[in-house]
N, C-alpha and C positions, 0 to 999 in steps of 0.2 A: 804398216797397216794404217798410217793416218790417210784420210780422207782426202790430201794434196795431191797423192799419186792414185787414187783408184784403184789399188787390187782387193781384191775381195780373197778371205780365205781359203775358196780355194783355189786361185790363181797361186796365191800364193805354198801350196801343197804342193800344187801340179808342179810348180817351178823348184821344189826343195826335191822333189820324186826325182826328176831328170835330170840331177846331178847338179843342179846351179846352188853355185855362193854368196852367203849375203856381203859381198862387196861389191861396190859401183867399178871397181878398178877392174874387177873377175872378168873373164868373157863367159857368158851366157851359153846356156847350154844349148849345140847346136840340131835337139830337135825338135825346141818350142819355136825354134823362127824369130825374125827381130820383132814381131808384132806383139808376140805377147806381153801381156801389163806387166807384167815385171821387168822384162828385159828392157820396154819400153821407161820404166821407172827409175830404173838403176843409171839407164844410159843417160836422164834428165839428170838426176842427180850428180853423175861423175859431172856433167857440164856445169852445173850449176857451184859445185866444190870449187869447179878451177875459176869461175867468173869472181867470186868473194876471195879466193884467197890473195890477194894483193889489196884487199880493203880492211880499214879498221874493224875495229869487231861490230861499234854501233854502227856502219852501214852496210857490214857484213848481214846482221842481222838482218837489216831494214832490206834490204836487198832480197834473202830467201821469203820474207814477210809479201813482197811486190810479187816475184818472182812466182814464187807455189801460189799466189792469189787468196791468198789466207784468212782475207776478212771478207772476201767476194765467199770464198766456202761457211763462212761462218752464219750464211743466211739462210743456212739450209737445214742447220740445228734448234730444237727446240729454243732455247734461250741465248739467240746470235747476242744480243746486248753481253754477256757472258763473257762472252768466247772474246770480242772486241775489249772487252777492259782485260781480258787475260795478256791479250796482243800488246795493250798498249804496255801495260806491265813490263813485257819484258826487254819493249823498245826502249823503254826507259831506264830498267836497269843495265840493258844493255851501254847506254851511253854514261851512267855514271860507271859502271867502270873501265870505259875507254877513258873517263874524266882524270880516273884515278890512275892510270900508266897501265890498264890492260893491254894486253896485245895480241892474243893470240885468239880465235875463233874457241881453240881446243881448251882453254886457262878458262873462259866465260862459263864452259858447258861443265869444269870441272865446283867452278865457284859457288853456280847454281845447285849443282847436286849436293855442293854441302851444305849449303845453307839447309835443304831437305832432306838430307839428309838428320840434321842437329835438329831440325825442328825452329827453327826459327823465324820469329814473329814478320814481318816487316809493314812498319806503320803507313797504312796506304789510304788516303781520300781521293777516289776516282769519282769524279763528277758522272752521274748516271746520264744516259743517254737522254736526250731532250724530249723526245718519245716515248720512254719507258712510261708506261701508264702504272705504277707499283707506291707502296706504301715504305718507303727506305727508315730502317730502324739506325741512329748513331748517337754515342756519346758525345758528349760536349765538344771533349777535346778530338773527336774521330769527325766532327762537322763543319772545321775550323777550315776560313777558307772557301767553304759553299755557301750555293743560297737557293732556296726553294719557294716555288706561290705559297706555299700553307706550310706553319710551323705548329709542333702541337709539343709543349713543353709539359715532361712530366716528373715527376718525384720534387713536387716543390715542396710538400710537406713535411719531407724527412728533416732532420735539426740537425746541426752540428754536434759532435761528442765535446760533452762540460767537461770531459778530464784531460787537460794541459801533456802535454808528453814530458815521461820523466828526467830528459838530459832536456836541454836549451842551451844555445849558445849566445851570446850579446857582449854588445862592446866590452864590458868588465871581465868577460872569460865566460869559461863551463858552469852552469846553472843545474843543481842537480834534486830532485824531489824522490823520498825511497820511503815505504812502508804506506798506510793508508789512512783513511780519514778517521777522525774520534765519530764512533757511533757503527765502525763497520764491524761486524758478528766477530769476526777474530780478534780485537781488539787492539789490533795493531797502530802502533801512531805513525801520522807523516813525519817525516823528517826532512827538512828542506837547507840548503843552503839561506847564506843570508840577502844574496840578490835576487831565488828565484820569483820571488812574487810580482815584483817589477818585469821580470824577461818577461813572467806568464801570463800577462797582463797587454804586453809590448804584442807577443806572438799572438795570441787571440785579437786584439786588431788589425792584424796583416793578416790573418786567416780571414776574417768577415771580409774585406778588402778583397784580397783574392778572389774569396765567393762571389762576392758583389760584380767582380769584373769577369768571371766565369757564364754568371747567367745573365752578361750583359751578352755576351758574343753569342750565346744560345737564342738570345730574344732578334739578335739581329740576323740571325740566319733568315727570316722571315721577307720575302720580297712584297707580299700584297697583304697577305693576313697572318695575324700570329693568334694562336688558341691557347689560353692559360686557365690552368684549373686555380681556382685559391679554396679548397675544400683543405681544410684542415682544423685538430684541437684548439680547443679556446679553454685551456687548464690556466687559470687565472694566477696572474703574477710569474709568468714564464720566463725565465731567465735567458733562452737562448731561443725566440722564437722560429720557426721555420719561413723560407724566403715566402710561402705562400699566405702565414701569419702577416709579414710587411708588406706583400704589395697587398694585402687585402687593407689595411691601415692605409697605404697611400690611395687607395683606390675612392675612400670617403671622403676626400675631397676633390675629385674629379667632378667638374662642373659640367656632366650629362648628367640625363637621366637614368636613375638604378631603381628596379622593385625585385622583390624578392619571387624566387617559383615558389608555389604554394602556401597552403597555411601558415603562419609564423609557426605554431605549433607543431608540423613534420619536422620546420627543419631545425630544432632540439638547438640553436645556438648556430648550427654549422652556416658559415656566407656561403650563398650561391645566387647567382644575380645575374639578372639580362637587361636587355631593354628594355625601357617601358615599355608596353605594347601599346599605349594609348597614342607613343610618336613616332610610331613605324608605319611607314608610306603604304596607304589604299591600295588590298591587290589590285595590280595593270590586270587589263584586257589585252586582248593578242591585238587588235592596232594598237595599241599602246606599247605594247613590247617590240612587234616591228618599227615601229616609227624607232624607239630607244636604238634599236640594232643598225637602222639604217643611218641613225645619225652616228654612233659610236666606228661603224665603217667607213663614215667620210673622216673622220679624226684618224683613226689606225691604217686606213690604207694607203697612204703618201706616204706614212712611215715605215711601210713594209719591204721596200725599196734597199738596199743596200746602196747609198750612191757613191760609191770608190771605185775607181776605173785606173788602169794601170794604161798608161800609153803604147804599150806594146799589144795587150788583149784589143783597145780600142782599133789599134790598123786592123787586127787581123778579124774586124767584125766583116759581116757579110759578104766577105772573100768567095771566089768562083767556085766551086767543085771541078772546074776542068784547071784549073792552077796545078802546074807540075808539084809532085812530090817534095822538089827540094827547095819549096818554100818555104814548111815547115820540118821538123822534126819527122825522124823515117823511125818509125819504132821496132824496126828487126836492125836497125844501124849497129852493131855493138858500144859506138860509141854515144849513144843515146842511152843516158840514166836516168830513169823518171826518179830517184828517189833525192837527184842531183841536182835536177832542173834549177836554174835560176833563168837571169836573164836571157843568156843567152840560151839555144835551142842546146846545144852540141856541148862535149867535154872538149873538141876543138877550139868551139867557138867563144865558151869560155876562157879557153887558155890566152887567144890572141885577146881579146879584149884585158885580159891581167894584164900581160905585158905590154901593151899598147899604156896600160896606166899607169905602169912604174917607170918605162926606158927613158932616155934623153930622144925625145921627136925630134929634135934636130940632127942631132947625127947617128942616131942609132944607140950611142955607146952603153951595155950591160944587155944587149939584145938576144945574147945567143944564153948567154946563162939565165934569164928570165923566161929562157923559152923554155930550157932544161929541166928550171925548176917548177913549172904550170904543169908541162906535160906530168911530172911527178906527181903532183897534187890531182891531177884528174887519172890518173891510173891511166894512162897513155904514154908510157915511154918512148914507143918508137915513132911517136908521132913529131918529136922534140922539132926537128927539122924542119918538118914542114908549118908548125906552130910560127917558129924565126923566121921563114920565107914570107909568111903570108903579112904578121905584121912590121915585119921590113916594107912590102908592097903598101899598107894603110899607109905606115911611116912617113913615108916618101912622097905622097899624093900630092899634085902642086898646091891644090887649096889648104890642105893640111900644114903642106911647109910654109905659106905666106901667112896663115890667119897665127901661127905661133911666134911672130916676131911681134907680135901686138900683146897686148893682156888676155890670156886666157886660162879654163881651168878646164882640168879631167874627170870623169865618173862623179856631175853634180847630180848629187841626190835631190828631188823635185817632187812638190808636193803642196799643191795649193787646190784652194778650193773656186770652180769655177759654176755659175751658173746654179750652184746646191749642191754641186758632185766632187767629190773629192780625185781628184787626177794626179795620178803619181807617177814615177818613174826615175830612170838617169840617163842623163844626157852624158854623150862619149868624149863628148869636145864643146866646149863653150866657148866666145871668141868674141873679143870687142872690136868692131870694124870702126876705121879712122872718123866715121861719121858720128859715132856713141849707140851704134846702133848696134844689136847682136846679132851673131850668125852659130847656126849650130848648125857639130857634122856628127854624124851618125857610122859608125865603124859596122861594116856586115863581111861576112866569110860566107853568104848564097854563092855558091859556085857557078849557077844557073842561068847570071845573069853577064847581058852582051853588052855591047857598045850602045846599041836601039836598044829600046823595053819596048812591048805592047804595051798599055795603060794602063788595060787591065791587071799585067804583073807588079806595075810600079804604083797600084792605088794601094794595098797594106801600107808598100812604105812609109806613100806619101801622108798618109791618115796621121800613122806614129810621130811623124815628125812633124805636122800638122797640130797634135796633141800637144809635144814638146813646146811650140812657138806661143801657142795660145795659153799654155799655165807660165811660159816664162814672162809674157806679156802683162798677163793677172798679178804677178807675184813683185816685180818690178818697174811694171810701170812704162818700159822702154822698150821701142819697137823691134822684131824679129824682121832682118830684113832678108834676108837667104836661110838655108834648111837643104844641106848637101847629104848626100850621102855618099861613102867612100867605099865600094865592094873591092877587099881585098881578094890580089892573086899571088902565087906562090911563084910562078915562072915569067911572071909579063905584068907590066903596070897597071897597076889598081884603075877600077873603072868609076869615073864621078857621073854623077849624076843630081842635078840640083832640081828641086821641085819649083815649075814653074807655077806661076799665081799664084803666091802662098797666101795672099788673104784670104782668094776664095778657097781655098783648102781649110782654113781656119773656120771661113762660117761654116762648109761642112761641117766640121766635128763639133761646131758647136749646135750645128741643128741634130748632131745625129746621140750626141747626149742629151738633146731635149727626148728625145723620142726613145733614147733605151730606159732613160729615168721618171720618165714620165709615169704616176701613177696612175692604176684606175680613178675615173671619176674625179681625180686631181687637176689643177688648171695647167697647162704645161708651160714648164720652162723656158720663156723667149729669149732670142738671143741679144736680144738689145741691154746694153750695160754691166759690166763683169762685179761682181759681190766684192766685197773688201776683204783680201788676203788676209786668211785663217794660220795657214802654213805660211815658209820659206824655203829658203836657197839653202 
């Protein structure tokens, strides 16, 4: 009945009428037809059982969570924000207990029901959606961790209990206090041990301590404004006064102005206090407030900008719409996991780049069992072989085999800031050439690509690696002087291809980060002179 599959009750009737079974395994009964919602439902689902069952449970989950479209459906329900922290909920516990040695898809679903079954609590601070326009009620310790524009702290007047608890424990041992104070109606006496006055003494300053540091984490939930009542008793001579007693004490020497709301006479003793009004700013007029708007939009809109850029997304910017297919990622591929996705596009292309960065590039050796064990990792077993073939072809590449007799390294993590923008990535192969200059090569499994490229197919590439040269430049110092690319083959030798004019490839990407990053109204970005490295190598 969930809203992932579509049938409406009475599909679901029609299909219990005519004989069908609620299992996906069943065959369908044959005089609703394959088309109807259920048959149609059941048969997703058998498919969808057999894709997860060879994955862990937390991407088992994450999987039917993509798969059924789950938070794409949840925008269709009153309260989608809901439904999405339900989601994340359970991605989450899904992965702690794959943390914890779960393993079975079936052990998850049984875990779950007992938890709800017993009734049990689980302490959860999900951060509200950044759009939820709502007034979020939490305890101190259930706010621990977030942070909201506007805090509004309340029960500061309540006081601590003046009666000590009756065991304590402290360096000298157990502290015990039994019966009641002289003056109480039964007329029972305390009866104390001879160190508890000291413990009870010791423990009521780690309580006020405690407290103190409790409504310190409350005060700071607050990111722009915090709203504090200090309304409380002024019973004279109070021995334990309330936090809103103290900060109304600290509050009298704060060097602003305070006047009281109304009469001294309404307010019977109790503080309440604002601004002066005599030094709060002449209402604006509406030029006055646009002019305030138009100025506070040239400060906030340069910052509105995200400037991180991964060198991979930067190739594949204003790419052709008539570019074959298997440029990027085909998403009926089976071996295409978006929940998988890293660098590379493919759970293939992942694989050979692992092994390309663990094997001996010189002679291959540990190449077929690195290959056996990637395909394992990306849930492609039979692909084991052709994973080894392809990076045997990298492997082998002549420029690959001669840049590795020199000083080089594998999968540099890269990440420096150019221009204002932060540019990130990994480089497949690093390589110091006899001159001290560098050259990077680039490992790809596009099957797509010949001996000739159009230009047009070869300008992604050339961008990324383009990318690569210009933050390795910023971060170092030392010139990129070549930028290969290595397209691995399974049957027949890897095809090179080295990017000709790589300066002028470089100013491109540096004019064409001026212009993605460029804010409104903001001055742009010129390419002249690279900013002082933020990041490294």
């Amino acid at each position: 009945r969930t809203p992932a599959f579509g049938c409406s009750d009475r599909d679901l009737a029609a299909y219990r009428l005519a004989g069908g079974r609620w299992s996906p395994w069943a065959d369908p009964p044959e005089a609703l037809g394959t088309d109807h919602p259920v048959t149609r439902a059941l048969a997703r689902l058998r498919d969808l059982a057999r894709r997860v069952a060879p994955l862990p449970v937390d991407e088992a989950v994450e999987a039917v969570v993509d798969t059924l479209r789950l938070l794409q459906l949840a925008a269709c329900t009153p309260r989608p924000r809901d439904a999405w922290r339900r989601l994340r909920h359970v991605t989450a516990a899904a992965r702690s207990f794959a943390a914890d040695a779960g393993v079975t898809l079936r052990d998850f679903v049984a875990w779950i029901e007992l938890q709800a079954d017993s009734g049990a609590r689980v302490d959860e601070a999900v951060v509200a959606e950044p759009d939820d326009d709502a007034v979020r009620v939490f305890t101190i310790h259930g706010a621990k961790g977030l942070e909201f524009p506007i805090v509004a702290l309340a029960g500061l007047a309540s006081s601590r209990r003046p009666e000590p608890p009756r065991v304590l424990v402290s360096d000298a041992g157990v502290e015990v206090q039994l019966g009641y104070a002289p003056g109480n109606p039964r007329g029972r006496h305390r009866v104390r041990t001879a160190g508890y006055a000291q413990a009870a003494e010791a423990e009521t300053k780690a309580l006020a301590a405690e407290e103190l540091r409790l409504w310190y984490v409350a005060a700071t939930r607050a990111r722009d404004h915090l709203v504090v009542a200090c309304h409380h008793t002024t019973a004279p001579g109070a021995k334990n006064p309330s936090f809103a007693a103290r900060l109304w004490q600290l509050a009298q020497h704060l060097e602003v102005p305070w006047a009281p709301i109304g009469p001294a006479a309404d307010l019977a003793g109790t503080p309440a206090i604002v601004a002066d009004p005599a030094d709060r700013p002449v209402e604006a007029g509406v030029a006055e407030r646009d002019a305030w708007w138009a100025a506070r939009q040239a400060v906030v809109a340069p910052r509105a900008v995200r400037p991180v850029c991964s060198a991979t997304k930067l190739g594949a910017a204003d790419e052709p719409t008539s570019l074959p297919a298997t440029v990027g990622p085909d998403p009926d591929d089976p071996e295409t996991r978006p929940w998988r996705r890293g660098r590379a596009a493919t759970a293939r292309g992942r694989a050979v780049h692992a092994v390309l960065q663990s094997i001996d590039l010189a002679t291959g050796d540990g190449l077929r069992a690195a290959a056996h064990a990637q395909a394992e990792a990306e849930a492609i077993p039979g692909e084991a072989a052709r994973i080894a073939a392809l990076a045997d072809g990298a492997r082998a590449a002549p420029t690959v085999q001669a840049l590795i007799t020199g000083r080089c390294w594998r999968e540099v993590p890269l990440a420096v800031t150019v221009d204002g923008v932060l540019v990130e990535g990994y480089v497949d192969l690093l390589a110091e050439a006899a001159d001290g200059s560098l050259v990077v090569v680039d490992f790809k499994t596009d099957g797509g690509i010949g001996r000739t490229v159009p230009a047009e197919r070869l300008a992604p590439y050339r961008r990324q690696l383009a990318a690569y040269a210009l933050a390795l430049q910023a971060v170092t110092g030392r010139t990129v002087s070549r930028a290969v690319l290595v397209f691995a083959r399974a049957e027949e030798p890897a095809v090179e291809l080295e990017i000709d004019d790589l300066p002028a490839a470089i100013a491109e990407v540096r004019t064409l980060l001026a212009d993605r990053f460029a804010a409104p109204g903001a001055a742009g970005v010129g390419p002249a002179g690279l900013e002082p490295a933020t990041h490294g190598l």
